[in-house]
Biotite code that builds the C-alpha atoms (Angstrom):
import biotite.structure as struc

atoms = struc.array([
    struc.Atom([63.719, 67.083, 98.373], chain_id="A", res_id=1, res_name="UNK", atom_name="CA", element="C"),
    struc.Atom([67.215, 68.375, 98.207], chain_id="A", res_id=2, res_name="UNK", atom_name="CA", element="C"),
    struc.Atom([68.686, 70.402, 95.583], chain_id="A", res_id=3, res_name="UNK", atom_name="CA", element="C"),
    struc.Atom([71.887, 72.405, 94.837], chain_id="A", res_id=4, res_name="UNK", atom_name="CA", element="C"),
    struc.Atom([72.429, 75.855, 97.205], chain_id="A", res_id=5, res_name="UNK", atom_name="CA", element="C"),
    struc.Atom([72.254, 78.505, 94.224], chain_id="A", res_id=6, res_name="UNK", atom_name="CA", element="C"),
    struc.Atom([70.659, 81.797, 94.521], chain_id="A", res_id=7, res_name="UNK", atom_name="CA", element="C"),
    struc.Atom([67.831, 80.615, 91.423], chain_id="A", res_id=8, res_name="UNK", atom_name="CA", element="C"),
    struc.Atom([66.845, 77.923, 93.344], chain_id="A", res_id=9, res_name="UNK", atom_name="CA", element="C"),
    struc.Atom([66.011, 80.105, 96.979], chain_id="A", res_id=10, res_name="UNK", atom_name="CA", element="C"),
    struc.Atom([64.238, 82.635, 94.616], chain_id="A", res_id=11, res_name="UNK", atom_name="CA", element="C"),
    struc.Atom([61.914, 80.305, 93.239], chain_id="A", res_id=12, res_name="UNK", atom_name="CA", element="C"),
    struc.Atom([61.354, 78.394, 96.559], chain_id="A", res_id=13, res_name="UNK", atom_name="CA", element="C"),
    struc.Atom([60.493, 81.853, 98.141], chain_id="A", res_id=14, res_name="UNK", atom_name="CA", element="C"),
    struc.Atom([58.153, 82.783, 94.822], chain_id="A", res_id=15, res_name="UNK", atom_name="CA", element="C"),
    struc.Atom([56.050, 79.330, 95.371], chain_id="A", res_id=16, res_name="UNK", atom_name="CA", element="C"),
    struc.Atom([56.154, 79.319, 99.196], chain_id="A", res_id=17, res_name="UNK", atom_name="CA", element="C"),
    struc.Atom([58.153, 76.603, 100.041], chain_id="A", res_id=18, res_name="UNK", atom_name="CA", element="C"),
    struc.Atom([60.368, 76.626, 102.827], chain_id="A", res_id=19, res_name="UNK", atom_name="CA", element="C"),
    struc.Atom([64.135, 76.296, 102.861], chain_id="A", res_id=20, res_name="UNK", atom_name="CA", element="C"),
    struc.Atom([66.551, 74.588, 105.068], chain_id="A", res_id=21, res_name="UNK", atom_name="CA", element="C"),
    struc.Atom([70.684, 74.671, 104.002], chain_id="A", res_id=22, res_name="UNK", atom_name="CA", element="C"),
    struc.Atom([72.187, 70.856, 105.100], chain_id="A", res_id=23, res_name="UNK", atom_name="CA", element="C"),
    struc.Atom([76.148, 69.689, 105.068], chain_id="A", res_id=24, res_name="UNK", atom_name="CA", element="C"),
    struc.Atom([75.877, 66.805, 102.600], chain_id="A", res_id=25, res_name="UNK", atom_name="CA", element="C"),
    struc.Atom([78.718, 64.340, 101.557], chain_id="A", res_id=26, res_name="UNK", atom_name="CA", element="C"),
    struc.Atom([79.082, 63.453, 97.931], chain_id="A", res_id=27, res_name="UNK", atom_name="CA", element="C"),
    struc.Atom([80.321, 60.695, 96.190], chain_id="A", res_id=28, res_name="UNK", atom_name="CA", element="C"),
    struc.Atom([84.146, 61.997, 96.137], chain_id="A", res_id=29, res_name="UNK", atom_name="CA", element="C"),
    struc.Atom([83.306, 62.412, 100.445], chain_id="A", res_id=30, res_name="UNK", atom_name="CA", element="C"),
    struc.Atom([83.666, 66.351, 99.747], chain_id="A", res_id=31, res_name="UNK", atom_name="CA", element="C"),
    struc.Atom([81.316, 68.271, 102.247], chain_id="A", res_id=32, res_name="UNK", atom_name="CA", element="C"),
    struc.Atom([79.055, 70.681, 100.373], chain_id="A", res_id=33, res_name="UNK", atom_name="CA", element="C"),
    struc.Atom([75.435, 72.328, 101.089], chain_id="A", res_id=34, res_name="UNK", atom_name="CA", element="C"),
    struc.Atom([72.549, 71.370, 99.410], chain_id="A", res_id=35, res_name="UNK", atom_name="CA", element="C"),
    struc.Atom([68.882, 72.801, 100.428], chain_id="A", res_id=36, res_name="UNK", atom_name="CA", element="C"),
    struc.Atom([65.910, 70.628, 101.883], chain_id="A", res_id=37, res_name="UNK", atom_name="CA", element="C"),
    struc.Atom([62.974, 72.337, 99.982], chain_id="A", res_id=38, res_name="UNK", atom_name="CA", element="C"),
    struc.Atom([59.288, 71.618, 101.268], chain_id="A", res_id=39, res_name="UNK", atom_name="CA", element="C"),
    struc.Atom([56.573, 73.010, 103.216], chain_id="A", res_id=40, res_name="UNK", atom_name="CA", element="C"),
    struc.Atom([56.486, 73.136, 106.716], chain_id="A", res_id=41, res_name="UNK", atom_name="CA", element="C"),
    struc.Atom([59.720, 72.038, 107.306], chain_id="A", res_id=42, res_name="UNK", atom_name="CA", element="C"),
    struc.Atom([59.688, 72.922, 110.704], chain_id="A", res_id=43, res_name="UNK", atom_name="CA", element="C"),
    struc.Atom([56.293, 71.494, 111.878], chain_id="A", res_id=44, res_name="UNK", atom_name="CA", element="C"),
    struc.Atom([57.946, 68.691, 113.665], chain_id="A", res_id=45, res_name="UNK", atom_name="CA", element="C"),
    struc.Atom([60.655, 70.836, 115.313], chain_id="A", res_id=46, res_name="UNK", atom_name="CA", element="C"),
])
């Protein structure tokens, strides 16, 4: 799942152990901003 890059959101990713991973996303208006990919074991298939 992705979700917004705020400081809230990697403090309760880190409190549940999930793992965290910033990405460059393009919105609607084409801006660039970063979003987080939050699961577990993101980098199993690295």
């Amino acid at each position: 799942m992705t979700y917004d890059d705020a400081e809230g959101v990697r403090n309760l990713s880190s409190e549940f152990g999930f793992d965290i991973q910033q990405v460059a996303m393009q919105n609607s208006h084409l801006w660039t901003v970063n979003e987080l990919v939050i699961g577990r074991n993101l980098n199993r298939n690295k």
